[in-house]
FISEKE-99702 format. One record per residue (C-alpha): y, x, z; residue number from 1. Coordinates in pm, 1 decimal. Each point is the difference from the previous one (the first is absolute). Example, Ala and Ser with C-alpha at 12.3 -4.5 7.8 and 13.67 -1.06 7.14 Angstrom:
<nodes>
+----------+----------+----------+-----+
|    north |     east |       up | seq |
+----------+----------+----------+-----+
|   -450.0 |   1230.0 |    780.0 |   1 |
|    344.0 |    137.0 |    -66.0 |   2 |
+----------+----------+----------+-----+
</nodes>
This chain:
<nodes>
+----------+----------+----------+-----+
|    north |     east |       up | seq |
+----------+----------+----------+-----+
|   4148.1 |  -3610.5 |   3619.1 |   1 |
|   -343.2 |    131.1 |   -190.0 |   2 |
|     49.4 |    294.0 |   -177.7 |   3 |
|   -261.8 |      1.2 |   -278.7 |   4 |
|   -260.6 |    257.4 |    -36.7 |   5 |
|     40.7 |     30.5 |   -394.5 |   6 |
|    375.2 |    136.0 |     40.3 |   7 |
|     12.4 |    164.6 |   -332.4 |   8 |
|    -22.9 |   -364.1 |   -164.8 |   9 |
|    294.8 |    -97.2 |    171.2 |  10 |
|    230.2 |    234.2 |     15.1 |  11 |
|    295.3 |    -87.3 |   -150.1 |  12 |
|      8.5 |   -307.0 |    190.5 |  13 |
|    -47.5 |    158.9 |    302.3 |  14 |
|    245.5 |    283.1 |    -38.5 |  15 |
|    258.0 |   -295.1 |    -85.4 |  16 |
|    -85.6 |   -185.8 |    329.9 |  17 |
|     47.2 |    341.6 |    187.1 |  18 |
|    336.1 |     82.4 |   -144.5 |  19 |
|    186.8 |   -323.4 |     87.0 |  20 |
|   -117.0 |     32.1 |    361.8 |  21 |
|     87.0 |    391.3 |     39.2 |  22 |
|    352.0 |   -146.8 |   -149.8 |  23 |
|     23.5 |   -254.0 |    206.8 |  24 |
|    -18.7 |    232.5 |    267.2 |  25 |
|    227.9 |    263.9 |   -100.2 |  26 |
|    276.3 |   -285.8 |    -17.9 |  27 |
|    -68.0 |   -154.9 |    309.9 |  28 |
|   -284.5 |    109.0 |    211.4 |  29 |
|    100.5 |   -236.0 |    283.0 |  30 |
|   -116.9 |   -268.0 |   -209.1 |  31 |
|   -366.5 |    159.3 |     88.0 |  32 |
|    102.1 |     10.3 |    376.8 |  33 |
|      1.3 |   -417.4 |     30.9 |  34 |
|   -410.5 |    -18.9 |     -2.4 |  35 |
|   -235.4 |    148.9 |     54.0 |  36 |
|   -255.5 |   -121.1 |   -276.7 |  37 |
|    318.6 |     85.7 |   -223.5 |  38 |
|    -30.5 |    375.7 |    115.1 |  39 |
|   -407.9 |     22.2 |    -61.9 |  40 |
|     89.0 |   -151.3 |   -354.4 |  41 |
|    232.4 |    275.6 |    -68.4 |  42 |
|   -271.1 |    272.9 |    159.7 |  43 |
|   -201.8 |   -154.1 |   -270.7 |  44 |
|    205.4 |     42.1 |   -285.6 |  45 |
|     63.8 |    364.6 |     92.1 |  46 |
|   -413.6 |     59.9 |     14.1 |  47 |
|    -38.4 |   -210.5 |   -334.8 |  48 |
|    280.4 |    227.1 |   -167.0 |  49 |
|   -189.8 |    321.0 |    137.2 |  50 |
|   -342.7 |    -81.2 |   -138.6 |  51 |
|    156.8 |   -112.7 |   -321.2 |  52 |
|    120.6 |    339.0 |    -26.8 |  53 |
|   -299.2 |    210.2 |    107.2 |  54 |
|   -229.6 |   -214.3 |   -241.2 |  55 |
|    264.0 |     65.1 |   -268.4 |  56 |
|      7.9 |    367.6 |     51.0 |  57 |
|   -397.1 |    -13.8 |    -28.0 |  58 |
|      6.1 |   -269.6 |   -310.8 |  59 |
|    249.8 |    296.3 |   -136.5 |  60 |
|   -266.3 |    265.1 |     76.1 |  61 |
|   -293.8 |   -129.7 |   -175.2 |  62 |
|    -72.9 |    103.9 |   -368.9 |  63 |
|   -252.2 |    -30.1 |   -236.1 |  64 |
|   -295.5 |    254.7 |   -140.6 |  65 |
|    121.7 |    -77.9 |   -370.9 |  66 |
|    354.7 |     98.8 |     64.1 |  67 |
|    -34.9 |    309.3 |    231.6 |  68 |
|     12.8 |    230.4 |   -247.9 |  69 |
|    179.3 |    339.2 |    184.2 |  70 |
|    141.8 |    294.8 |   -232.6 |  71 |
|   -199.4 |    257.8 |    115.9 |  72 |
|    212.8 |    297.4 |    126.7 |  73 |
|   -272.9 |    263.8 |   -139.0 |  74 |
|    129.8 |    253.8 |   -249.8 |  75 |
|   -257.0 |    118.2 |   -219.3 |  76 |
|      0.4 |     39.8 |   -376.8 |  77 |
|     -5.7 |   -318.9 |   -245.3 |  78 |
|   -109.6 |    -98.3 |   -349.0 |  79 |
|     47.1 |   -277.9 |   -130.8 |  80 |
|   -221.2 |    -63.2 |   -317.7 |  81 |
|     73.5 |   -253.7 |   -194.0 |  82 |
|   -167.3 |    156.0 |   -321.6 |  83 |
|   -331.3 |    128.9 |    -20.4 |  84 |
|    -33.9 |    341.6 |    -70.9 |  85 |
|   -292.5 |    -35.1 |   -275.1 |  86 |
|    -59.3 |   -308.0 |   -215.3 |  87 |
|   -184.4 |   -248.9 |    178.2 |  88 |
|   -241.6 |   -273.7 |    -40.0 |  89 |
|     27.2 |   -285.1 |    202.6 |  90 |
|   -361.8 |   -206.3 |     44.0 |  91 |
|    111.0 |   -264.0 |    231.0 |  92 |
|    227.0 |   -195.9 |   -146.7 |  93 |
|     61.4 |   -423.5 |    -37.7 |  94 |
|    201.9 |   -158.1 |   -289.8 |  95 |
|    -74.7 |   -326.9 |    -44.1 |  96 |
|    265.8 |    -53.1 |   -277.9 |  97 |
|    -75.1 |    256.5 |   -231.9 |  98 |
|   -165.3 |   -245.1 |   -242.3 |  99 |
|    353.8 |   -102.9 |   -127.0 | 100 |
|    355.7 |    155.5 |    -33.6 | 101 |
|    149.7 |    327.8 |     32.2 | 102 |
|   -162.7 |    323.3 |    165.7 | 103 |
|    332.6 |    165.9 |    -92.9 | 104 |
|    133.8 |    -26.6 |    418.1 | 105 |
|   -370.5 |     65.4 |    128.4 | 106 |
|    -30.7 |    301.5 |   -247.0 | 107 |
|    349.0 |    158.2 |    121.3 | 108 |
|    -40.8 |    -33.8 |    325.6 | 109 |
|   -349.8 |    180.6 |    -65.9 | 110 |
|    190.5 |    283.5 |   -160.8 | 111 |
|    216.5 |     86.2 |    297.0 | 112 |
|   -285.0 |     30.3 |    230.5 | 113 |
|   -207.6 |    244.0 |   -298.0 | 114 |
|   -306.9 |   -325.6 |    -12.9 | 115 |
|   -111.9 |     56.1 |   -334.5 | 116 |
|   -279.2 |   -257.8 |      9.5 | 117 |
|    -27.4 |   -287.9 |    248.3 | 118 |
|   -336.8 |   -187.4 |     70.7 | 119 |
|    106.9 |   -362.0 |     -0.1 | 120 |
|   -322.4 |   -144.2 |    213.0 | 121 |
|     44.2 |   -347.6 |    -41.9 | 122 |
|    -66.5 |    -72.8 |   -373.0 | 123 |
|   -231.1 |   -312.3 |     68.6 | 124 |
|   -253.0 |    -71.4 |   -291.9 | 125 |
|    -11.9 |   -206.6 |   -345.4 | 126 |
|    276.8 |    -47.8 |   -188.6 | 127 |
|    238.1 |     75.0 |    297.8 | 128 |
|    -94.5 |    334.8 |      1.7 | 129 |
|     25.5 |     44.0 |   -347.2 | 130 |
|    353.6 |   -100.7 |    -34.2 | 131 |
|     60.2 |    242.9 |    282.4 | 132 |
|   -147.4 |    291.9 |   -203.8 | 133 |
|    199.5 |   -130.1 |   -300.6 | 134 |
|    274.7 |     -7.6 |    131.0 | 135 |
|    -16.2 |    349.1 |    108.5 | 136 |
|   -112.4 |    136.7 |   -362.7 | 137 |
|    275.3 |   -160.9 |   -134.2 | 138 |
|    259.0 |    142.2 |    201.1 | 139 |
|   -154.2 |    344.2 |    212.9 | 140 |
|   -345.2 |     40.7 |    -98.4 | 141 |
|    -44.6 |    340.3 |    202.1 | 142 |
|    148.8 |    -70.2 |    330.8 | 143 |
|   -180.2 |   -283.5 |    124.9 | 144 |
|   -432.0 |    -44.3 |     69.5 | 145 |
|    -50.1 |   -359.5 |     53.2 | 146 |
|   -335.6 |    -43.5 |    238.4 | 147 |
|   -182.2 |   -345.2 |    -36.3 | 148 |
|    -82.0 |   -243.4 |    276.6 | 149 |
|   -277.6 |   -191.1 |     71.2 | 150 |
|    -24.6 |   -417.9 |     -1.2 | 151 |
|   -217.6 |    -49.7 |    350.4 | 152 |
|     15.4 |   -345.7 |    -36.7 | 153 |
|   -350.0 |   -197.9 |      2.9 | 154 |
|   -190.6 |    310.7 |     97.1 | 155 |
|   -377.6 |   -122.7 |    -10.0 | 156 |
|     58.1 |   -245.7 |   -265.9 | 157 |
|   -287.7 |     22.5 |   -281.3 | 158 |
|     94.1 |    296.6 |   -237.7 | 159 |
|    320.7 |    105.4 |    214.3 | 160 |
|    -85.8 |    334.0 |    -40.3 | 161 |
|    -78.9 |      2.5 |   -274.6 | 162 |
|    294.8 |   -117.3 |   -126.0 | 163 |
|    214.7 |    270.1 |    261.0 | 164 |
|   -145.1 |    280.2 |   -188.2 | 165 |
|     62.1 |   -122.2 |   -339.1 | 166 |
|    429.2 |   -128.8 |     93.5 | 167 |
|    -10.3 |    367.4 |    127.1 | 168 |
|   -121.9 |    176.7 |   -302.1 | 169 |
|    233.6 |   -265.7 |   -188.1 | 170 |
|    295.0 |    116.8 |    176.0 | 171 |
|   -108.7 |    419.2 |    -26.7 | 172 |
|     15.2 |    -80.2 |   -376.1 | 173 |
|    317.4 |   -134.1 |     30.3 | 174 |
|    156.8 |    261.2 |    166.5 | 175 |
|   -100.3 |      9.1 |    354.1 | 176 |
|   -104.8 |    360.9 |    141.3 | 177 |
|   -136.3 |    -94.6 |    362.0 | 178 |
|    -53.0 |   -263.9 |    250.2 | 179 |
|    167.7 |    -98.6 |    291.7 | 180 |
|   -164.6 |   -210.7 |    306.0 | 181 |
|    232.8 |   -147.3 |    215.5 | 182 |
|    -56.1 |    -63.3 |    375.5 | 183 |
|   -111.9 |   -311.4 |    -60.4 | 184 |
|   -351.3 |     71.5 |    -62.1 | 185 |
|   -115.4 |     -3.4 |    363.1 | 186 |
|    297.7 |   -170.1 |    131.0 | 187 |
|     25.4 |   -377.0 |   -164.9 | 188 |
|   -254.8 |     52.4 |   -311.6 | 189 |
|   -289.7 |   -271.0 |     29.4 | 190 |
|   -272.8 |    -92.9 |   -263.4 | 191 |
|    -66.7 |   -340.5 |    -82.7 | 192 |
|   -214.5 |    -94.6 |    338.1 | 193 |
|    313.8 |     99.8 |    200.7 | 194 |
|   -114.5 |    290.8 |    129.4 | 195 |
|    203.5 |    330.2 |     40.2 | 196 |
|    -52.1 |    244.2 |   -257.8 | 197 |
|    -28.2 |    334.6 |    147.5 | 198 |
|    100.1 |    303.4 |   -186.8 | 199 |
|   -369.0 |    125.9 |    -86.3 | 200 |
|   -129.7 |   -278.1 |    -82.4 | 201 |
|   -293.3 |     47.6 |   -279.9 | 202 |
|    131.1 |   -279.3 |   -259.7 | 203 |
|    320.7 |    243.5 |    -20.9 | 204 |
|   -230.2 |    269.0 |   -106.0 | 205 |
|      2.6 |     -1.7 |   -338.8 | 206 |
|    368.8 |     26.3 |    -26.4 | 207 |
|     17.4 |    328.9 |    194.8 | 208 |
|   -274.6 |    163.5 |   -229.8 | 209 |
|    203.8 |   -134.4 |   -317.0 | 210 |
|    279.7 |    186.7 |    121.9 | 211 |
|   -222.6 |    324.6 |    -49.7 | 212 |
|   -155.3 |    -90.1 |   -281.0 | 213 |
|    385.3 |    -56.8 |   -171.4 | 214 |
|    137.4 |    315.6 |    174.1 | 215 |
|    269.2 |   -188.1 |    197.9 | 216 |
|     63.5 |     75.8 |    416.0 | 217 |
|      7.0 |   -280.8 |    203.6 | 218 |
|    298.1 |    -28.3 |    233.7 | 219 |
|   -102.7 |   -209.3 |    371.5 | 220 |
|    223.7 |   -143.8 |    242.9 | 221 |
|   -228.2 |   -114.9 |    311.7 | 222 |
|     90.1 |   -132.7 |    301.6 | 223 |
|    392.6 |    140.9 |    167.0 | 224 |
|     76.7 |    240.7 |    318.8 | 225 |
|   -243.2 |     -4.9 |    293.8 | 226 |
|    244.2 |    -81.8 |    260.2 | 227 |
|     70.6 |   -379.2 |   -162.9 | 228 |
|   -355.7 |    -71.8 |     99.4 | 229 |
|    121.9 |    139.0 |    361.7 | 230 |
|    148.7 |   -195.0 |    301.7 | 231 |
|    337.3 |    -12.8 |    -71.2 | 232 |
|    166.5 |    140.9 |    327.8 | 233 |
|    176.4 |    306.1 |     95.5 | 234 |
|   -271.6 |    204.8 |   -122.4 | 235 |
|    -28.2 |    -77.3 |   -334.5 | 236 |
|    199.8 |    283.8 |   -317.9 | 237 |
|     69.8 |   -313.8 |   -163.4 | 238 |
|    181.3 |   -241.6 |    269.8 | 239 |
|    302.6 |    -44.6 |   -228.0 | 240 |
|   -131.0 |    -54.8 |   -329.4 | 241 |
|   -260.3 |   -218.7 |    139.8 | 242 |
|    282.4 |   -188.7 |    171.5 | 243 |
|    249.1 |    -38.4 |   -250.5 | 244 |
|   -269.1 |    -41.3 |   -284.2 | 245 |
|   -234.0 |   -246.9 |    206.9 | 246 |
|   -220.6 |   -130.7 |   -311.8 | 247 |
|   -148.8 |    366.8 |     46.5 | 248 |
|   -235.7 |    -22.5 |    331.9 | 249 |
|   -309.6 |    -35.5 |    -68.7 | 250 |
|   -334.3 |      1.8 |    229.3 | 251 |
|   -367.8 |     26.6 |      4.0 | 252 |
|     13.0 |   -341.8 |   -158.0 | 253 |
|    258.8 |     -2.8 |   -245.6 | 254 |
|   -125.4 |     62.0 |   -165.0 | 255 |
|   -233.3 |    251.5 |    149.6 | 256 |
|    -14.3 |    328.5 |    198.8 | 257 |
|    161.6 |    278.9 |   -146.9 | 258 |
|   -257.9 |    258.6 |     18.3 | 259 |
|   -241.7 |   -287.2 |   -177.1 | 260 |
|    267.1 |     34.3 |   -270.6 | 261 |
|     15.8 |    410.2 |    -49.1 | 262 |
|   -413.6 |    -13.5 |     10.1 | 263 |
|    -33.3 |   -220.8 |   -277.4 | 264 |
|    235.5 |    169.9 |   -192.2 | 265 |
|   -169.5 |    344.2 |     41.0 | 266 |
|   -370.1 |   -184.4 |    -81.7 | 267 |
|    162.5 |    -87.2 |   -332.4 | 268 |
|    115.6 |    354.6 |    -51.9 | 269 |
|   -369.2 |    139.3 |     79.7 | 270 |
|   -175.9 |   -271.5 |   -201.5 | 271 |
|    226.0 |     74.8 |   -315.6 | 272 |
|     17.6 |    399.4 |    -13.3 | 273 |
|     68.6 |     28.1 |   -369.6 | 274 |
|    293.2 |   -180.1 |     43.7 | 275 |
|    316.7 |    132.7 |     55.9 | 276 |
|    179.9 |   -171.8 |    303.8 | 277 |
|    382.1 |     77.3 |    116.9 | 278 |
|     49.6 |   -136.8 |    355.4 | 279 |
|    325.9 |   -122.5 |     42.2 | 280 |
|    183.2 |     70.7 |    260.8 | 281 |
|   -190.9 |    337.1 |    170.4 | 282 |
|   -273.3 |   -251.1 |     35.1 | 283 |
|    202.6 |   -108.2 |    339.3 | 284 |
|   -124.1 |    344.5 |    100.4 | 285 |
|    336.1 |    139.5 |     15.5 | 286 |
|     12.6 |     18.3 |    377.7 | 287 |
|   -336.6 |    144.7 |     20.7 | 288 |
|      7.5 |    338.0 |   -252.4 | 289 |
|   -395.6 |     87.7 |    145.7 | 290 |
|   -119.9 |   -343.5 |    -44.2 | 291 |
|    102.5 |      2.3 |   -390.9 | 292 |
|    -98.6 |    327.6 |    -32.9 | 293 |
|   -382.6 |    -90.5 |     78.4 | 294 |
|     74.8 |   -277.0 |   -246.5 | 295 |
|     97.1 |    186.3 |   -253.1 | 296 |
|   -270.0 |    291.7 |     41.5 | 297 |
|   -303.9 |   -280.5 |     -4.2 | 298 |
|    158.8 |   -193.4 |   -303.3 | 299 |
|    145.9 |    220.5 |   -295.0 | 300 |
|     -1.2 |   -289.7 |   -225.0 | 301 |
|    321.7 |   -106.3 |    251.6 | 302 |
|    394.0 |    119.5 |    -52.1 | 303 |
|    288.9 |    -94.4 |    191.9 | 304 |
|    339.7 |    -65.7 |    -30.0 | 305 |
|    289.6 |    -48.6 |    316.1 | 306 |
|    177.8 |   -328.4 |   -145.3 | 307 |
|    171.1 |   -115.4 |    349.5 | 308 |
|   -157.9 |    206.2 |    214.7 | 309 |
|    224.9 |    333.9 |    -27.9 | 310 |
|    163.4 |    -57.7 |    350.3 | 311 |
|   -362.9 |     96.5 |    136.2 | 312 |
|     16.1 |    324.8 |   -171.8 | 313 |
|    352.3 |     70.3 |     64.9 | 314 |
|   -110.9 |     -4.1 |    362.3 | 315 |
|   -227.7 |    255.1 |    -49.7 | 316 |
|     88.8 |    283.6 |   -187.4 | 317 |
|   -213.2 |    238.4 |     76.6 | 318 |
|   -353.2 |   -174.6 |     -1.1 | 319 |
|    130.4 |   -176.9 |   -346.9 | 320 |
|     88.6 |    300.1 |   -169.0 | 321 |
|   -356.2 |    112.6 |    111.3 | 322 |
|   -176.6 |   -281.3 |   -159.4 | 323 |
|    236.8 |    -31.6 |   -282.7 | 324 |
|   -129.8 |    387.2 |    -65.3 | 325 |
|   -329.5 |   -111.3 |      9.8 | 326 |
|    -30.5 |   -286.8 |   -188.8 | 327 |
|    298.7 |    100.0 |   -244.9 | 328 |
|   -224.2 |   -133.6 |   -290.1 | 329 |
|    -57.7 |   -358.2 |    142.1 | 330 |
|    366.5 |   -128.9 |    110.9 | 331 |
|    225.9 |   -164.7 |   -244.8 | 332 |
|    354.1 |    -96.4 |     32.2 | 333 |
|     89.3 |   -349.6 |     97.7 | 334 |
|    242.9 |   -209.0 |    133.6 | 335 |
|    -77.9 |   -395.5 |    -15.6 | 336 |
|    330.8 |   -211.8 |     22.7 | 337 |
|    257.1 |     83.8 |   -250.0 | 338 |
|    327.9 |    128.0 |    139.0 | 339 |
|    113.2 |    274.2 |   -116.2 | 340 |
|    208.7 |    120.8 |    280.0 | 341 |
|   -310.8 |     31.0 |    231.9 | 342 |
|   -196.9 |    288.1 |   -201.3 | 343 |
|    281.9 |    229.4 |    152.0 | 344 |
|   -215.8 |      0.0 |    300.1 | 345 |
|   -317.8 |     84.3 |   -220.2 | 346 |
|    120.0 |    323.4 |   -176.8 | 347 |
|    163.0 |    121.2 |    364.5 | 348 |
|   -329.6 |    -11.0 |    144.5 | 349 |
|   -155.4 |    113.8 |   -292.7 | 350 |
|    187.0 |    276.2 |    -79.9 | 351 |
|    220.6 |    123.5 |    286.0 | 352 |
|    -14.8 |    140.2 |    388.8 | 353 |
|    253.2 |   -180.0 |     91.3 | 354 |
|     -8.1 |   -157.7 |    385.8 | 355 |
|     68.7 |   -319.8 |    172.9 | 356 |
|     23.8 |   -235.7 |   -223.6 | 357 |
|     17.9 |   -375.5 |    -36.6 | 358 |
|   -249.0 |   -247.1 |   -217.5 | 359 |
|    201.5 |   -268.2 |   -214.0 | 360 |
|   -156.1 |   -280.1 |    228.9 | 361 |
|     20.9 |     48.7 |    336.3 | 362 |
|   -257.0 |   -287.2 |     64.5 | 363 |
|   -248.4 |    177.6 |   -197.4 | 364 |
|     45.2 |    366.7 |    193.3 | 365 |
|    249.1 |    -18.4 |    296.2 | 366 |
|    -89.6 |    383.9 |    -29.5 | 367 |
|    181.5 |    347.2 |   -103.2 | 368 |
|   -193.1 |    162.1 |   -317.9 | 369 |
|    -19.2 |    346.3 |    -82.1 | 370 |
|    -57.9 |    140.7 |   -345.6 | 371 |
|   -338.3 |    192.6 |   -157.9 | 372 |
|    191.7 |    228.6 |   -187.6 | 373 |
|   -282.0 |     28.3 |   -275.2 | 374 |
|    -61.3 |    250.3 |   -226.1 | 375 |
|     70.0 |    -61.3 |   -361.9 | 376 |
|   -313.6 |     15.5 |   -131.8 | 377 |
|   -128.5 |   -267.4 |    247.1 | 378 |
|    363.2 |   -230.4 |   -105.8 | 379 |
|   -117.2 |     57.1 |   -346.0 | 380 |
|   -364.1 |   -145.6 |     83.5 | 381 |
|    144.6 |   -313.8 |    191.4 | 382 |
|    267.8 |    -57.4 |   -208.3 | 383 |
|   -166.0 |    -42.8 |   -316.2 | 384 |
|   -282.2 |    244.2 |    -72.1 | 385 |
|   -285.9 |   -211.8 |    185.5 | 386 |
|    107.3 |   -346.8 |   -155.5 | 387 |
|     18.8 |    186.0 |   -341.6 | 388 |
|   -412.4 |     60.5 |    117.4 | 389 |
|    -49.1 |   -326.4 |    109.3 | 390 |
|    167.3 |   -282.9 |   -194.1 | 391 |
|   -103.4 |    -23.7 |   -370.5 | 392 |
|    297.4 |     14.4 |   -276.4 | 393 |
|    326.9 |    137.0 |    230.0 | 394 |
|    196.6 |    175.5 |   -324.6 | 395 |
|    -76.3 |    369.6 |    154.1 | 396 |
|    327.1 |    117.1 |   -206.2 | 397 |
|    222.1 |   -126.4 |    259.8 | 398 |
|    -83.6 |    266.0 |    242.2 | 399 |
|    -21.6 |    398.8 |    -33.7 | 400 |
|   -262.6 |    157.4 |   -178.7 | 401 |
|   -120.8 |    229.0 |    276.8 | 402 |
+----------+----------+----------+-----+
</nodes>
């Protein structure tokens, strides 16, 4: 008898087979006795029964990453905030729907976190956006900022920039108070030869110095996390969202190398300095406080804000609270994907001390966060008092005088 190697496919079968012979015996274990190859059959069953059970046991043992989730046996002090102290201003924000229907749910569910004003980032361009920014005067025309979008398509195309910069001032009349650019300028944008378009490339350039000229910030997404350009193996922070979100990996040719990415982005910023831009996302800096902070001192035309990225800074207190101390006039409050129930993890690193704490996706930080435990007048400044600064038209009577 061959006792397969790949037990664990087989084992109901197998245990089956084992417990009619150990029966068999029990009743009558002179029928064993007659022959011999009848005994080594039975010797058989016994060892198939045996491994069955040891592979079980070790089938039994095995569990995955996602669903080890231990309750910690610390005992330390916890808040849970699922209201933000001050009145806040959120200026990462996606609604693709507002352009019809009621803001009456989106509004309430605004109220019981204390968002007074939401930036809804994807507003496209032409009469898209304006039946967003209708919308929104008809119904609550001092809670939402609607920030236009730019149509990449063609890039290189006789008059295409021309014709950017003029749908952009368009859309500002109608109601538009800043510009988002989404990732895919430097990911999948290519001009009419087929060629990538990389973020700092000069036929973009008037666009970025009609954003100064009509006092509006531009908002840039560019590139994602370092680590999905890495090898993904043991090794890499971001094994499990790279593995159970695939379409993420990326390399030095897809669509290039990351660092390629950041250093065209940061060209743009120094070729533009009268322009005010907002990187999103800590500039994917979050991990690497002293890298942003030379950013930040050789471009003050730059402002950040930690859409996504607060499980980096919930990792590290005490060298976040530093910088957030420092550059307390250049961070803005922002989230990115709207559900509600996740800003409770915002405001408890934001605002409290407490200890060992988890992030709402565990394949984003597999870590423990701690909180900042800022000081109020620093809340004040994140929460609201540097977007008031930086994006035009925000009703200021939504928020306390001082």
């Amino acid at each position: 008898m061959v006792i397969s190697g790949r037990l664990c496919n087989h084992q109901p079968l197998l245990k089956f087979t084992a417990k009619i012979f150990i029966y068999c015996f029990i009743k009558n274990h002179k029928f064993f006795q007659v022959k011999s190859m009848q005994k080594l059959f039975f010797k058989q069953a016994i060892a198939v029964l045996f491994i069955t059970s040891v592979a079980q046991a070790q089938s039994n043992d095995k569990m995955d990453f996602e669903k080890y989730d231990p309750t910690s046996t610390l005992v330390v002090p916890q808040h849970i905030v699922t209201k933000a102290k001050y009145p806040f201003i959120d200026v990462h924000n996606h609604q693709w729907g507002m352009g019809s229907g009621s803001l009456d749910g989106l509004v309430k569910d605004m109220n019981d976190l204390n968002m007074k004003v939401m930036v809804n980032l994807s507003g496209g361009n032409g009469s898209e956006l304006k039946q967003m920014t209708d919308n929104v005067k008809q119904q609550y025309p001092n809670r939402f900022i609607i920030f236009a979008n730019i149509d990449f398509d063609n890039v290189g195309a006789p008059g295409w920039t021309e014709k950017a910069v003029k749908q952009l001032e368009t859309d500002v009349h109608n109601g538009a108070n800043g510009l988002k650019i989404f990732k895919n300028l430097g990911f999948s944008v290519k001009d009419n030869t087929g060629k990538r378009v990389t973020v700092d490339d000069p036929r973009l350039d008037a666009i970025w110095e009609t954003c100064a000229e009509l006092k509006i910030p531009v908002l840039i997404h560019t590139a994602d996390p370092a680590p999905f350009w890495q090898p993904m193996d043991e090794h890499n922070e971001r094994w499990l969202e790279l593995k159970t979100h695939p379409e993420r990996k990326r390399s030095d040719t897809n669509p290039a190398p990351w660092q390629t990415l950041i250093n065209e982005q940061h060209n743009m910023f120094k070729k533009h300095p009268n322009t005010t831009f907002i990187a999103a996302h800590f500039g994917w800096y979050a991990n690497n406080l002293s890298k942003l902070d030379s950013l930040l001192t050789a471009l003050p035309n730059v402002v950040v804000e930690f859409g996504a990225v607060i499980a980096e800074l919930g990792r590290q207190p005490k060298a976040a609270k530093a910088f957030f101390i420092k550059y307390q006039d250049r961070i803005m409050f922002g989230k990115d994907s709207w559900v509600p129930s996740e800003y409770a993890t915002y405001f408890r690193v934001l605002e409290t001390e407490d200890e060992y704490f988890p992030y709402h996706k565990k394949y984003h930080a597999f870590w423990r966060m701690y909180g900042m435990g800022l000081p109020d007048d620093i809340l004040r400044k994140v929460y609201y008092k540097n977007a008031l600064r930086i994006i035009p038209n925000i009703d200021k009577s939504l928020f306390p005088a001082n």
